[in-house]
N, C-alpha and C positions, 0 to 999 in steps of 0.2 A: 459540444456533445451534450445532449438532453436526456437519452434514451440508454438503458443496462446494457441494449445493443452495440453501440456506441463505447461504451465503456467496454464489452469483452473486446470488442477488435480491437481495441487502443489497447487493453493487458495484453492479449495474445500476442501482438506485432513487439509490445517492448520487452517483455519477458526476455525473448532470445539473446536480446542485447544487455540483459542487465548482470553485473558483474553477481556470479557467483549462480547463475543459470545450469541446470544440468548438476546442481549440488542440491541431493536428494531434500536433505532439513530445511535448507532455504527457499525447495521450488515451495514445499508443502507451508511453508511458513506464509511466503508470499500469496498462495493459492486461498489459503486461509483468510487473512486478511481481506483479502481482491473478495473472497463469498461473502463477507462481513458485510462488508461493503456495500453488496448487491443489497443483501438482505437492509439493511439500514438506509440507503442513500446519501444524499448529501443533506444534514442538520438543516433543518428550518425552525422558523419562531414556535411551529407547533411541538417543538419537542421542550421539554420543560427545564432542559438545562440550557437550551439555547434563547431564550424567550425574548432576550434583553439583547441580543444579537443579531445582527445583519449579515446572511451568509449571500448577500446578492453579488457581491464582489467574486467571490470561490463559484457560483454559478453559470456568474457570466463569461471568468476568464479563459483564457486558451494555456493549456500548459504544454507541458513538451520536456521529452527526458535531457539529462545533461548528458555533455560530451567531452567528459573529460579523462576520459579514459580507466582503464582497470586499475582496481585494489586487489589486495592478498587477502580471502576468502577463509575463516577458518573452516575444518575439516567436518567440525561437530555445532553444534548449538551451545552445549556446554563446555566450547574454549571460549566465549564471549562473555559468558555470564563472570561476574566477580565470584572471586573464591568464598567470601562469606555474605553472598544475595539468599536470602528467602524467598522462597517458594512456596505458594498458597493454591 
């Protein structure tokens, strides 16, 4: 996959399967991330914290979701957080 095209159909198609799907805070969490994303691409030399990096490896390879079946989903975003995490 080369193209953002590429990349929405690949989120669109795995979304449905991924555990915790259809859980409001996590779609918008994931959705978030997935626009980051877009918006950034995949790191190259020209970005200045990757400079010293070779991301041709993550370019080139094929990924693909796991299959190992469902976890237990918290309800909220803040049953995951640690009881005393900071917030910025």
């Amino acid at each position: 996959m080369s193209t953002s095209t590429d990349y929405q159909q690949a989120f669109a198609t795995a979304t449905a399967h991924l555990n915790g799907h259809n859980t409001s805070w996590m779609d918008q969490l994931r959705q978030a991330g997935f626009d980051r994303f877009l918006d950034l691409g995949i790191p190259s030399r020209r970005n200045e914290e990757w400079k010293y990096t070779t991301t041709r490896p993550i370019q080139s390879g094929t990924f693909s979701l796991r299959e190992d079946g469902p976890c237990d989903i918290p309800a909220t975003l803040s049953d995951v957080r640690p009881e005393n995490a900071i917030e910025l």
